[in-house]
C-alpha positions in Angstrom: 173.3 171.7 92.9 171.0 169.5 91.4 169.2 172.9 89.7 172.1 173.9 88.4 170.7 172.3 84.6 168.2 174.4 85.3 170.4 177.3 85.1 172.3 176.6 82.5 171.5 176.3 78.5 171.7 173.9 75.7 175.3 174.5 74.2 177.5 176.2 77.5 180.3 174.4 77.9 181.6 174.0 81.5 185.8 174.1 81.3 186.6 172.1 84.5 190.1 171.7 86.2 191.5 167.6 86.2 194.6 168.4 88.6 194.6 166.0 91.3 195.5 166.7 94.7 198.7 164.8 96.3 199.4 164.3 99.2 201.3 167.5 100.2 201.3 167.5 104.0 204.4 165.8 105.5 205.4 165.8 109.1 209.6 165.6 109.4 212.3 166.2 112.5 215.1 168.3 111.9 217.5 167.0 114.3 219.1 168.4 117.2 222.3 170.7 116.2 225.9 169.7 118.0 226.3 173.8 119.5 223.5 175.5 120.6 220.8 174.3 118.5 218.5 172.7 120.8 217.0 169.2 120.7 215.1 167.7 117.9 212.5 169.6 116.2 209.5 168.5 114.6 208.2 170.0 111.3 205.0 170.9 109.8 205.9 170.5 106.2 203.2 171.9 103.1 204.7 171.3 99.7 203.2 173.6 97.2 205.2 174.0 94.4 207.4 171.6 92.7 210.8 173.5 91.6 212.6 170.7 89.7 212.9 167.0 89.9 213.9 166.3 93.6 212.9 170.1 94.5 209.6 171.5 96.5 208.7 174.8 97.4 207.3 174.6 100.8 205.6 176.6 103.9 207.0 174.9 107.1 206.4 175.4 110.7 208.3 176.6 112.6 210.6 177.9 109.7 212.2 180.5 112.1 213.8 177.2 113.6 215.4 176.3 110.3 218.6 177.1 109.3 219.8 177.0 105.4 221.8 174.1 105.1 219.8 171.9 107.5 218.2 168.6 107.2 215.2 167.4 107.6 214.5 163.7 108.3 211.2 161.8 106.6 211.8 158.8 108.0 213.3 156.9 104.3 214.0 159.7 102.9 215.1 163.7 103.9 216.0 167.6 102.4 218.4 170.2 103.1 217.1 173.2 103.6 218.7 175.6 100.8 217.0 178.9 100.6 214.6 180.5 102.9 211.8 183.4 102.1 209.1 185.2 103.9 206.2 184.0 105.6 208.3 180.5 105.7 208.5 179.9 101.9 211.3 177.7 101.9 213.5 175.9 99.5 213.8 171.9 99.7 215.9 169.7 98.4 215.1 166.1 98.4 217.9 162.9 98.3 215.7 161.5 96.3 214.4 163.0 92.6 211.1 162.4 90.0 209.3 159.1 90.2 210.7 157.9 93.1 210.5 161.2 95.3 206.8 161.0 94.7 206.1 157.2 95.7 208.3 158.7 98.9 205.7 161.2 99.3 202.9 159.7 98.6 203.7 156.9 100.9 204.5 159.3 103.5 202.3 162.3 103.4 198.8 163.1 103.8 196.3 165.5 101.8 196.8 168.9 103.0 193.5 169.9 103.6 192.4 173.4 105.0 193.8 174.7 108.0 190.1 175.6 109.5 190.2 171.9 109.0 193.4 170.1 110.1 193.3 172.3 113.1 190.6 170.2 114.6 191.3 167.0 113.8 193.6 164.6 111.9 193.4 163.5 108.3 191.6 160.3 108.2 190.6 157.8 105.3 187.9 159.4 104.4 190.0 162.7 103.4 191.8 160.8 100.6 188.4 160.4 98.8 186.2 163.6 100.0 188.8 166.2 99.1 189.3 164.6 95.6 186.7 165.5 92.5 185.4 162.5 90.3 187.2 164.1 87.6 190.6 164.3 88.9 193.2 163.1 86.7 196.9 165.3 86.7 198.7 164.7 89.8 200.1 167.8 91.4 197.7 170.3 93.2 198.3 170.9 97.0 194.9 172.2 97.3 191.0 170.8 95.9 189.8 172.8 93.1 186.6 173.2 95.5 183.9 174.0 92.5 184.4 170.9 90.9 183.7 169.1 94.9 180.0 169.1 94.2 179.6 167.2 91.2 177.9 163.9 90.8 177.8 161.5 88.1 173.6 162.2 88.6 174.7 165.6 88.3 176.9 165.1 85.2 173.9 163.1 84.0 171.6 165.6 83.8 173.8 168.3 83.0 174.4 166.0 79.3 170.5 165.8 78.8 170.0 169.3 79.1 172.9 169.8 76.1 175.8 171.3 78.3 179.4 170.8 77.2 182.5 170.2 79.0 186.0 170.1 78.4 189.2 169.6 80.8 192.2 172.4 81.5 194.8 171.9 84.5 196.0 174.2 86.9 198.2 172.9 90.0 196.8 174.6 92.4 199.4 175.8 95.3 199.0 177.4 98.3 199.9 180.9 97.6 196.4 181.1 96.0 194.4 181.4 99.2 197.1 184.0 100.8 195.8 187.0 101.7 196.5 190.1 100.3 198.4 192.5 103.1 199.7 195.2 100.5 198.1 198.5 100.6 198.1 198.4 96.9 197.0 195.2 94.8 199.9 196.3 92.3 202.1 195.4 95.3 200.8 191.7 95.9 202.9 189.0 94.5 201.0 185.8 93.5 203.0 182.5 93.6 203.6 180.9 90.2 201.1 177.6 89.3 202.0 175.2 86.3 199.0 175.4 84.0 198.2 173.8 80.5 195.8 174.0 78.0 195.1 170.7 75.7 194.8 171.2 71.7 191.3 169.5 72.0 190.4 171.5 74.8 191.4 174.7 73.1 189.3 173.9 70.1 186.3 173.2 72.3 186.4 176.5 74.2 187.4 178.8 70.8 184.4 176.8 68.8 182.1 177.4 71.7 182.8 181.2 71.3 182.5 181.8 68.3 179.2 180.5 67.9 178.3 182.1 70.6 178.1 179.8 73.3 178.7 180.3 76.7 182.7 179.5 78.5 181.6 178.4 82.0 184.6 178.4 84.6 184.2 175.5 86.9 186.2 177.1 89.6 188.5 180.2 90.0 191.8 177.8 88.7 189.7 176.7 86.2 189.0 180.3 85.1 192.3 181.8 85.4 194.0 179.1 83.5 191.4 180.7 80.7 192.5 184.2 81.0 196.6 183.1 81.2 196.2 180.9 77.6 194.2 183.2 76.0 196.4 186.2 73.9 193.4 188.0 73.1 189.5 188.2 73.8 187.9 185.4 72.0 190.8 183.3 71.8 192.4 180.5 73.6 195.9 179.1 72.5 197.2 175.5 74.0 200.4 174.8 75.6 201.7 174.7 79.0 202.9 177.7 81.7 203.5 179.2 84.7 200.9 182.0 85.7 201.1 184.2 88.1 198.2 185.8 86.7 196.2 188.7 89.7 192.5 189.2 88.6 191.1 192.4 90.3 188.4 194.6 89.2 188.7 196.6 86.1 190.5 193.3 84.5 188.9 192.5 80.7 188.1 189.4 80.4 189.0 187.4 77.2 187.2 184.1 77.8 185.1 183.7 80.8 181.3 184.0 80.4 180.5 183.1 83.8 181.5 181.0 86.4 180.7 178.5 89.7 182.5 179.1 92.6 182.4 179.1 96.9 182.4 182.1 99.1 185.8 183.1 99.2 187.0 185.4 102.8 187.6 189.2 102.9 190.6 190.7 101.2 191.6 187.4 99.4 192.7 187.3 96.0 189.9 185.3 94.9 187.4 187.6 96.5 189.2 190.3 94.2 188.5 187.6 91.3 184.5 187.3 91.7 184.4 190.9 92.2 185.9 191.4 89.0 183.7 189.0 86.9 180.2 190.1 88.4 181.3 193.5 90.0 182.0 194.6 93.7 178.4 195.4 94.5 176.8 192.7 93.3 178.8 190.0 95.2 178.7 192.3 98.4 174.9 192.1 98.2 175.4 188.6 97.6 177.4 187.8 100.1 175.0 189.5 102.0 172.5 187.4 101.5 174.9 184.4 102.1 175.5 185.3 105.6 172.0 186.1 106.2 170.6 182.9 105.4 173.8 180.6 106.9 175.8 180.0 103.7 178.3 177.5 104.5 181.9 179.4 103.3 185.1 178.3 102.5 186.4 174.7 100.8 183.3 172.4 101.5 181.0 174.9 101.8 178.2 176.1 99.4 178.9 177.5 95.5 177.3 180.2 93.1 176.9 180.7 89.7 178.3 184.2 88.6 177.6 185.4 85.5 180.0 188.3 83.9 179.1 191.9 84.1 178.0 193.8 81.3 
């Protein structure tokens, strides 16, 4: 990474994501049912998109043990189980709501970090910081913006000295993003909704950096669709605040994004779909290509690129 000024010119401005990630990953015991229900079971619990003041969204396992209208216990605190959807996409609602739901959380749960990961090992201390950027300021991402993993302040350094720009944008990243897509037809995918927002200072940055020209540098798919779901028209970003539930695929006409840094995302994955889209399907399958020929490390602490748009 430490070539990346290198690659870059006097005047991009690199538009990073500041979401912070909390700590999602909760372990909880639903307990034994009076007729026919069985003991006590114990539940994976991944929070992933908050739904109101003491509401998650959440992917649990085993969901098909649930019932609506059960409880789950957290040890100081617990949630009813109150609506149920596929893949075990489930409804939760806390006895506990806003500030002092999260200081329950975030007493009790642990970063959820990937499952290539957590499946060999437990979270330890060294999680809290490593799956964390230096930049990280907006609590409420389930997931690491991964781009934004390897930088440095020596990298920050010398990214100011060669005359490169950056400005902040937040997307809560949740964990519909890395689903993959099983529809046929992309049309038929359905993305889960992610809170995103757009600062008036950071808005002025990005829409004075194109139109003098200057190169909008995604650090990060989130970073980059929060770009494309603020911006009404090509050369143009608004601020405020949303939902977006935005599907790049290729073919899509990019209004802001001049390039972007990014990890090897898997096969049939939305954000596979994205990069394709930016830099074009060929050109990231011989890419990837070479990635796998010389070892490339993949997924969320693996190695990056720097994709510039197709002409």
């Amino acid at each position: 990474m430490l070539d990346l000024p290198d690659l870059l010119r006097a005047g991009d401005l690199l538009v990073f994501n500041d979401t912070r990630v909390i700590p999602a990953a909760l372990v909880g015991t639903r307990a034994a049912r009076a007729l026919g229900g069985g003991g006590d079971v114990s539940c994976e619990i991944n929070l992933h998109k908050r739904a109101g003041p003491d509401r998650w969204r959440a992917f649990i396992r085993p969901a098909k043990r649930l019932k609506i209208g059960d409880s789950i216990a957290f040890g100081t605190f617990s949630a009813e189980v109150i609506e149920k959807g596929p893949g075990g996409d489930t409804l939760l609602a806390f006895d506990l709501s806003g500030a002092v739901l999260d200081e329950a959380i975030a007493a009790t749960g642990v970063p959820p970090l990937p499952p290539y990961i957590a499946r060999k090992r437990s979270v330890d201390a060294a999680d809290v910081e490593d799956y964390q950027t230096l930049f990280a300021r907006e609590d409420g991402s389930v997931a690491a913006p991964t781009a934004g993993l390897h930088f440095t302040e020596r990298l920050f350094d010398a990214l100011a000295a060669r005359g490169v720009e950056r400005c902040d944008v937040t997307l809560h990243v949740g964990a519909g993003t890395f689903l993959p897509v099983k529809a046929e037809d992309t049309a038929d995918h359905r993305m889960h909704g992610e809170w995103c927002t757009v600062s008036e200072q950071a808005a002025n940055a990005i829409n004075t950096a194109r139109l003098q020209g200057r190169r909008v540098i995604a650090v990060g798919t989130t970073a980059l669709r929060t770009l494309e779901s603020l911006a009404p028209e090509i050369g143009r970003i608004e601020s405020g605040s949303r939902d977006t539930e935005i599907f790049i695929t290729p073919g899509y006409d990019f209004r802001i994004t001049d390039a972007l840094l990014t990890n090897f995302h898997l096969p049939r994955s939305t954000l596979f779909m994205l990069v394709s889209a930016l830099a074009g399907l060929e050109t990231m399958q011989r890419a990837y290509a070479h990635a796998i020929e010389n070892g490339y490390r993949f997924y969320s602490y693996g190695d990056t690129s720097l994709l510039e748009r197709a002409r």
